[in-house]
N, C-alpha and C positions, 0 to 999 in steps of 0.2 A: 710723511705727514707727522704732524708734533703732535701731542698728547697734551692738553691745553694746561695739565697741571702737572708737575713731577711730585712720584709719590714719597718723596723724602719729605721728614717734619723738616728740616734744617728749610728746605727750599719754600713749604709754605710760609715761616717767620723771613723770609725774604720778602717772597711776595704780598706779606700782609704791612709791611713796611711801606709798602710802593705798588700801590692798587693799579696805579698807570702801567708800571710794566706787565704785571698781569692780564693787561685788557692787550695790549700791544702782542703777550704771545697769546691771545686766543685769537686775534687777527692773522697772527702770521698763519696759523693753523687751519686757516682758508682757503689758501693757495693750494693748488694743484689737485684737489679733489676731482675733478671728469677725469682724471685718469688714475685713479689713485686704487692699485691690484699689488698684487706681492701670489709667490709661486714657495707653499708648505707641499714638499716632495714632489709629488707629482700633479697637488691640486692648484687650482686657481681659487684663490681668496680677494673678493672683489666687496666694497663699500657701495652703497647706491647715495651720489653726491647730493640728491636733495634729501634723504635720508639724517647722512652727516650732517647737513648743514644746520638741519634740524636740531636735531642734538646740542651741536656747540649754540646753536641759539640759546635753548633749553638753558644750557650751563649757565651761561654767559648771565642771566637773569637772576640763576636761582643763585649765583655766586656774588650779585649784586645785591642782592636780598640780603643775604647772609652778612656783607661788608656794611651795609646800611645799617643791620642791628650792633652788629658793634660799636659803628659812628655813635649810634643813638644811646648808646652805654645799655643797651638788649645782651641776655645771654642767653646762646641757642639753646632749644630743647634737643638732648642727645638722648634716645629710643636706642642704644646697645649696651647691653650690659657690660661690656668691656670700658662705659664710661662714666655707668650707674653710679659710684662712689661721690659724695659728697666733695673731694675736692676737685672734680673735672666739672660738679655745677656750681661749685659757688664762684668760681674765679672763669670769668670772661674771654680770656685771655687763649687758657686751657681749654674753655668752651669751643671758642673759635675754631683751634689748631684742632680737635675732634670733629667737628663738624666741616670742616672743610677736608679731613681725611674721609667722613662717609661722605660726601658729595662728590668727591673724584672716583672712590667704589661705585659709586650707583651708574657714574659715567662711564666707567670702564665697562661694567658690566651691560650699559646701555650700547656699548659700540659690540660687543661681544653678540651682542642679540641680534645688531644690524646686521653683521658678517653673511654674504654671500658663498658658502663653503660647502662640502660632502660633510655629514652627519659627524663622522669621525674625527672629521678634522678640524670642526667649530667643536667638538665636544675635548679635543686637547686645545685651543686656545682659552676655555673655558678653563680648565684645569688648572696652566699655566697663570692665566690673567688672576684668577682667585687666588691662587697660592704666593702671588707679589704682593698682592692688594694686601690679605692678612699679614705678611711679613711685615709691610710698612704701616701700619698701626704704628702711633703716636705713642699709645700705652707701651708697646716692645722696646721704650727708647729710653736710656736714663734723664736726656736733654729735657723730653717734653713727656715726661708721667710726672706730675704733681702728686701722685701718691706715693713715688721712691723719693720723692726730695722732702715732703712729712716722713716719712719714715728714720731718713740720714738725719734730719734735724732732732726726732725723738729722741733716737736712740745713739747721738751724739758719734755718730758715723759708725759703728756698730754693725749696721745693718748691710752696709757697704764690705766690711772685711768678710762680714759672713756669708753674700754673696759671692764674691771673689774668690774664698773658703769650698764653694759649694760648684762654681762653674771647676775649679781645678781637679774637683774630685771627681764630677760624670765627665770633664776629658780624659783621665785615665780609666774610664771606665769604659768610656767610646757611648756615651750615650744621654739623655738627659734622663734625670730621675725622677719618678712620679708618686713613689710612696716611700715611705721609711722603712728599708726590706732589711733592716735591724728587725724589725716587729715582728716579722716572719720565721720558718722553717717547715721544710715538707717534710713531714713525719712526726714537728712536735706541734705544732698549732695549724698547718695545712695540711691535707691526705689525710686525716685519723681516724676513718675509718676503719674499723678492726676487719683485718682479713689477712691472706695468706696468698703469695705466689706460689701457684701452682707448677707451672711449666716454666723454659724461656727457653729462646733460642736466640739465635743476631739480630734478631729486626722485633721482638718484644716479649715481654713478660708476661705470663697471664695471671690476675689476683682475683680469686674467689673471696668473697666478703661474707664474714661469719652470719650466721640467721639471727633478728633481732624477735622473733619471735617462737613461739614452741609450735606453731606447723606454717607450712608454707605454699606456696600453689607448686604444686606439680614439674610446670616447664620452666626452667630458671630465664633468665636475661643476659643476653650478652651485649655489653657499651664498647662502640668501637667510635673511639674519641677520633679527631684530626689528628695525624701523625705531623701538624708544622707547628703543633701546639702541645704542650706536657696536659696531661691526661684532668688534672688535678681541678682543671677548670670547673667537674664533676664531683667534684670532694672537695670545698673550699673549708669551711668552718662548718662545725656540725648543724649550725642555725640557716643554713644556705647550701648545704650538701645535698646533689640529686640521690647520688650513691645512699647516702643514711636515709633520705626518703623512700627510697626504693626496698631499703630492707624492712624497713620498719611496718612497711605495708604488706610484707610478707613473700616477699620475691628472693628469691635464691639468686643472688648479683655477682655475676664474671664483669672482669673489664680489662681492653686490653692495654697494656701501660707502653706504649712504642717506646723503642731505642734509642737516645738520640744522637743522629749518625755521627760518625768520626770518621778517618782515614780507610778504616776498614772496609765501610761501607759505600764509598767512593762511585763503586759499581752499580751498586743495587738500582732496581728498575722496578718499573709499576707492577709487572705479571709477579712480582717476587712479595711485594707488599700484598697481592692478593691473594696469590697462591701458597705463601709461606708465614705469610700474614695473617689474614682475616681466615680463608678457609681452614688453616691450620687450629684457629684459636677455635670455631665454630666444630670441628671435630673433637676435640679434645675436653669442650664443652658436655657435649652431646655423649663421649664415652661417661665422664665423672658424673654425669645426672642420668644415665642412661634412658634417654627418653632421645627417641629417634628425631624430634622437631622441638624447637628450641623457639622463644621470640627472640627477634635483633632487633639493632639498634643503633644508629649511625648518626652525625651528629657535625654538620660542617664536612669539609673534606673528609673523613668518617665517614658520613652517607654517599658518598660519590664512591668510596673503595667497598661498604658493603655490599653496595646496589650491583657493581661489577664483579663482585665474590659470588653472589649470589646469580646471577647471570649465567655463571662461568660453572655453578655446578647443577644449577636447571638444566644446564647443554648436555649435563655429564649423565645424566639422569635422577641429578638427587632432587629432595624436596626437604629443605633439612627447617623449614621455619613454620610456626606456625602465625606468627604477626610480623610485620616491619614496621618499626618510629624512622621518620625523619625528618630530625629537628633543622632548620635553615641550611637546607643543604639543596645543591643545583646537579639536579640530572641535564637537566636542557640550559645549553651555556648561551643560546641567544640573544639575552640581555642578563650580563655581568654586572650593571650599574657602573659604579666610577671607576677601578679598578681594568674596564674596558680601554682606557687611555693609556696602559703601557702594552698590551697587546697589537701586536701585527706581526706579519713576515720578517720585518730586519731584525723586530725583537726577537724571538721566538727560534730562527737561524743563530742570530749568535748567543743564542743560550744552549743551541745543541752544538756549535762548535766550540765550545768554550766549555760545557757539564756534561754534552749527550752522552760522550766515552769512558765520563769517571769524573768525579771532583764532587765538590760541595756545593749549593747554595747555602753560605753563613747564613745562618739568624739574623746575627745583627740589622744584617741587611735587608730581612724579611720586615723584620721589627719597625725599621725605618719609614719603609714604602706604608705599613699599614699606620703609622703616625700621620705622615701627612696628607692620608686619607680627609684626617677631622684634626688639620694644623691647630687650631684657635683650643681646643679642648687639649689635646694630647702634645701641642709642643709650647704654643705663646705662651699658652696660661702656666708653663712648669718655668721659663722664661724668665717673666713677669714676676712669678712669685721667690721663687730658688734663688736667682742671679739677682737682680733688681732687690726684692727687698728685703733677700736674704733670711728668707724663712724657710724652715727645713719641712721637707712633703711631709703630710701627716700618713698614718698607715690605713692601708686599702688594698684587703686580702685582691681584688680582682686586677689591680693593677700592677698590684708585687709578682702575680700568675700573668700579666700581660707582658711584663719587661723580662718573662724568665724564658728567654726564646730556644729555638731548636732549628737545627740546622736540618738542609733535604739534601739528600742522595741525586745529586748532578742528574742519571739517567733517567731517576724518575721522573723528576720534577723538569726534564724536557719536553718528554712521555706529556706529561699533563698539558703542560701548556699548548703544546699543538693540537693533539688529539680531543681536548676539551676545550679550552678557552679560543684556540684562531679558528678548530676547524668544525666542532662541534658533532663528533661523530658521534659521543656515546649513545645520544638517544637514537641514534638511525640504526633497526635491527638488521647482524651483519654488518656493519660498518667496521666494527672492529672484532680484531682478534687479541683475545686475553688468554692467557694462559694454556695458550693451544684453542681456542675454543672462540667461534665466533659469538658472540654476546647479543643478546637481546632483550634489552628492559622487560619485554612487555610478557616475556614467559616465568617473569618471576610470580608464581603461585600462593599468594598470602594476601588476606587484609593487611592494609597500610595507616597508620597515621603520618599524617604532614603537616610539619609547624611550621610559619612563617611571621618573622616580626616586620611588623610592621615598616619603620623606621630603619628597618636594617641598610647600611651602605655597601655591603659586600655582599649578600646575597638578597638583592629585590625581592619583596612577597609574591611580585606577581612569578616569577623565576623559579622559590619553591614552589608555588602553586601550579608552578607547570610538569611538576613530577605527576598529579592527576592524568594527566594526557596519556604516560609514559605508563606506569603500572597498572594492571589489571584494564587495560585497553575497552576489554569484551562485558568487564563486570563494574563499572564505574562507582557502583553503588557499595561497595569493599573499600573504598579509600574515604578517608575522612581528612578534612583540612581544619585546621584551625589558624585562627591569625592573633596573635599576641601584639600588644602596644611596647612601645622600646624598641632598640637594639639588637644585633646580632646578638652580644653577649646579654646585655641587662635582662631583655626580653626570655630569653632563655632561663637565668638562673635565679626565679622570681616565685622562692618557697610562699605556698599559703600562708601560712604564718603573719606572713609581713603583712598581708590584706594591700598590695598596694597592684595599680596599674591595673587595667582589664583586657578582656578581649574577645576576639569575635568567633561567633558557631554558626553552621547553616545545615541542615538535615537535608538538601537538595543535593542530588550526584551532577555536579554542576561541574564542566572543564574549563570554562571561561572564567578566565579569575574578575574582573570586572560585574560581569552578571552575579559572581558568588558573595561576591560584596554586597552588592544590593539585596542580597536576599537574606544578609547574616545579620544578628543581631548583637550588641555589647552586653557583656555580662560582667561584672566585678572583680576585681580579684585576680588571682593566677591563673592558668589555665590548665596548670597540673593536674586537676582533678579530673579533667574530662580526659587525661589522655591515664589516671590512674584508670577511669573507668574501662577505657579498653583495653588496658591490660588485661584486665580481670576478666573480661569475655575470652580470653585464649590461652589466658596461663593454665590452664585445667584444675581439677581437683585440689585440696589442701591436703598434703601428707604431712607425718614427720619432718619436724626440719632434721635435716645432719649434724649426726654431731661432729664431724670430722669435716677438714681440706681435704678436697681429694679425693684418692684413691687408692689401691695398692699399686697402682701403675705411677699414677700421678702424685708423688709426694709433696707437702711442703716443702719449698725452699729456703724461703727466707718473710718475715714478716712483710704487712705489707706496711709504706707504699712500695718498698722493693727499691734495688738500687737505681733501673734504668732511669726513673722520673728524677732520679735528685744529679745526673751528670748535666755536667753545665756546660752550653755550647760552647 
C-alpha cells in the first residue's frame, strides 16, 4: 500500500509543482486495500478497507483545500510552534511546505489509529510512525527552514561555519549538545552544598550535609537518588537545590552519591546495590545520628531500590524507618507509559545474554533512548538551532545534569528489566527474592508520602499512584499522594520560591488513582510544602544540630560533593 504523500520536504516541492501527479498517487493508493494485512512478529496487523478509504478520501479534500489557497494566493494558518516564527507566516510558499508536512502527520497518525493490532504492537507503530514524522519536519531541513536561510543571509554565512563548527564538535563528542556545559562545574557552581563524605565503598559514597540551622529535628533524612542518573539532580544551584531546602528547614541530610560504574563494576547485581548499597547507607546512617529509625527517601529508580531495601530488612526483622517519600517512582511496573515499547522477551534475553554475566550498559546509550522519548524538545530543537543556525546552547543547570550520564552494571540492569519492567514481580509478595530474603511491599511499616507528576513520560501518575495499593495495604489512610503539574524532572525540582506551576491534594484514603482525582483539589505553587509538612510530623523533637561529620567510627573523607559524582561516563 503507498502512503499517499512521502515525508521528504524535497518530494512535497515536487508534488506542489504538479498537483496532477499528486492526485494520480493518491489513486494509485487505492488499489489492493480488501486485502491489505502485514505480519509484526507474531501479530497480524490488518486496515479495515472502508475505514482506509475513508481517510484517503478525508486527505484527498483537505489537500485540495490546502492547494486551492495557495492558487488563491491564501497563506495557511500553521497552529505548531515549530512554525510560529514570522518567516514560515509571511511567505506562502514556506506556508504551504509546513502545512502540508502537518496534513501528512495528522494522516499518518489517522492510519495509526485505524490499525487493527495487540495493544503492544500499535503502541510500537505508534512510536515508530511519530518518531519519522518529527524527523521529517520541514523546519529540521536547511532546503526548506526560511529561518536558517534569514539567518546565512544576516549574518553573511556566518551562521553556516558556526553550525558546521558546532555539529563537528558534539560528533566527537558522540552526542548532540543542549547547554553550554562551559557554564557548569559540580562542586564550583553545581553540588555546593556544604557537606562531608562520610563512608564509601565500590558502589557509593555517603555525604552528610552540614546543619543550616542551630537545632534540628531528631531523625535525620536519608536521599537515595537513581543510581542511572548523578545524584546532583538534588543539589543544582542553591536557588533550586532540594538538599539546601531540606537543611534549611532543619533536617540533618545524608545522601547517597552512587558510583559511576566502570570495568570494575562489570558484575555488580541488583541484591548488591540493595544490600551494599541502600541497606548499607541506611545503617550507617542510623549508627552516626544514633536513632534506631530514620525517614527515607527515594526518588526515581531511587524509590524502587529503597522500597526493596526496605522490604528486604522488614523480612530480617528490622524496622529501621520512621516515614518513606516517594517521589515519581514505580513499584507496580504495569503501565510504564512509552518507554513500554522497547520492552519484551527478545529485548530483555538479549540484554542478559549480552550484560546478565558482566559488562556495561554505556550512558551514552541510556542518554539516547531517553532523548527520543521527547525528539521535537531534546533532539530537533538542539538540531535546528546548533547545526542550522548555528547558535551555540545557552546554559541550563538541568540539562548540563541531563547530558552528564552514568553507565549500569550489565547484571543489574538485566536484574531490572525482567524482574520489573517484562514481568512485574516486585509488587507480587514473595515473588521475588532479594538479598536472600523473599520481599514484600506491603510489610514495609511506615507512613509514606507519594508524588506523581502529572505530565510525567516515564513514570505515569497513575503508576506512582499505584504505590497506594502496595504500602500499608491494611492502613491506607498512612499514605498520602500528591500530584504535581510538569514533568518527571521539572515537576519534581520546583523550589517555592519560584511561585510557579501547582498541584493537586486529596485528604481521602483513596487507591483508585481516577476517583483520587476527582476528589483532589489544585493549589498554587510547589508542592514542597505539603510534603515539608509531613516531614515534620515524623522527624521527632528539635535537638542540637552537630557540630561535626560523623563520628569516631565514621570520619570525614573528603569534602563534598565527593569524587564519585564528578567521574565521567
Amino acid at each position: 500500500m503507498n502512503i499517499p504523500l512521502q515525508l521528504h520536504p524535497t518530494m512535497w516541492m515536487t508534488q506542489i509543482a504538479d498537483p496532477g501527479a499528486f492526485q494520480d498517487l493518491l489513486k494509485s493508493a487505492q488499489t489492493g486495500l480488501d486485502a491489505f494485512a502485514l505480519k509484526v512478529g507474531d501479530a497480524e496487523v490488518k486496515f479495515d478497507p472502508m475505514v482506509m478509504a475513508q481517510l484517503q478520501g478525508d486527505y484527498l479534500k483537505q489537500f485540495t483545500s490546502l492547494w486551492q489557497e495557495l492558487a488563491s494566493d491564501k497563506t495557511p494558518v500553521l497552529e505548531d510552534n515549530r512554525f510560529a516564527s514570522q518567516e514560515w507566516q509571511s511567505n506562502k510558499l514556506h506556508a504551504f511546505t509546513a502545512a502540508a508536512y502537518l496534513l501528512n502527520a495528522r494522516f499518518l497518525q489517522s492510519m495509526v489509529d485505524a490499525v487493527q493490532a495487540p495493544a503492544k504492537v500499535k503502541q510500537r507503530i505508534q512510536f515508530a510512525v511519530q518518531q519519522t514524522v518529527d524527523a521529517m519536519s520541514p523546519a529540521n531541513f536547511f532546503a526548506t527552514n526560511p529561518e536558517v536561510h534569514k539567518k546565512v543571509i544576516e549574518t553573511k554565512g556566518e551562521s553556516l561555519t558556526k553550525g558546521i563548527n558546532h555539529l563537528l564538535a558534539d560528533m566527537r563528542k558522540g552526542r548532540i549538545s543542549q547547554s553550554d556545559e562551559s557554564a557548569f562545574e559540580v562542586g564550583k557552581n553545581l553540588a555546593t552544598t556544604e557537606g562531608a563524605v562520610v563512608f564509601e565503598n565500590d558502589l557509593f559514597q555517603l555525604i552528610q550535609y552540614r546543619p543550616q540551622t542551630e537545632t534540628v529535628y531528631q531523625k535525620p533524612l536519608l536521599l537515595v537518588p537513581p543510581c542511572i542518573n548523578k545524584y546532583y539532580i538534588l543539589d543544582l544551584q542553591p536557588q533550586n537545590s532540594v538538599v539546601r531546602h531540606l537543611v534549611e528547614l532543619g533536617h540533618t541530610v545524608f545522601l547517597v552519591s552512587w558510583r559511576n560504574p566502570d570495568a570494575a563494576m562489570a558484575k555488580t547485581t541488583w541484591d548488591d546495590y540493595v544490600d551494599q548499597g541502600v541497606i548499607e547507607a541506611v545503617h550507617i546512617v542510623q549508627k552516626i545520628s544514633g536513632q534506631k529509625q530514620i525517614n527515607a527517601f527515594g526518588f526515581c529508580v531511587g524509590g524502587t531500590l529503597i522500597s526493596s531495601a526496605l522490604a528486604v530488612m522488614y523480612a530480617r526483622g528490622e524496622k529501621p524507618i520512621a516515614s518513606l517519600t516517594l517521589l515519581t517512582a514505580l513499584l507496580d511496573f504495569e503501565d510504564t507509559g512509552i518507554l513500554d515499547v522497547f520492552i519484551d522477551e527478545n529485548h530483555v534475553r538479549m540484554r542478559e545474554e549480552t550484560l546478565g554475566r558482566g559488562g556495561l550498559m554505556m550512558g551514552r546509550d541510556m542518554a539516547s533512548v531517553f532523548s527520543i522519548l521527547r525528539p521535537n524538545d531534546l533532539v530537533w530543537n538542539y538540531v535546528k538551532a546548533n547545526y542550522l543556525k548555528g547558535e551555540a546552547p545557552a546554559p541550563f543547570d538541568l540539562l548540563y545534569w541531563n547530558a552528564d550520564s552514568t553507565n549500569m552494571a550489565g547484571p543489574m540492569y538485566a536484574w531490572y528489566l525482567r524482574n520489573t519492567y517484562l514481568e512485574n514481580k516486585l509488587k507480587q509478595p514473595g515473588a521475588l527474592t532479594i538479598a536472600g530474603e523473599a520481599v514484600d511491599l506491603g510489610a514495609i511499616d511506615a507512613p509514606t508520602f507519594i508524588y506523581g507528576s502529572r505530565e510525567d513520560h516515564i513514570v505515569p501518575w497513575t503508576s506512582a499512584f499505584a504505590s497506594m495499593r502496595l504500602l500499608n495495604p491494611k492502613k491506607p489512610e498512612r499514605n498520602r499522594f500528591v500530584l504535581g503539574a510538569s514533568g518527571h524532572i521539572a515537576g519534581v525540582i520546583n523550589p517555592p520560591a519560584k511561585k510557579k506551576r501547582s498541584y493537586w491534594v486529596s485528604d481521602k484514603p483513596l487507591t483508585d488513582a481516577e476517583a483520587w482525582l476527582e476528589s483532589a483539589t489544585e493549589q498554587p505553587g510547589s508542592w514542597w510544602g505539603e510534603w515539608a509538612d509531613f516531614l515534620e510530623k515524623h522527624a521527632g523533637k528539635q535537638v542540637k544540630a552537630p557540630a561535626q561529620y560523623g563520628n569516631e567510627t565514621y570520619m570525614p573523607i573528603e569534602p563534598a560533593p565527593g569524587r564519585y559524582v564528578k567521574a565521567k561516563a
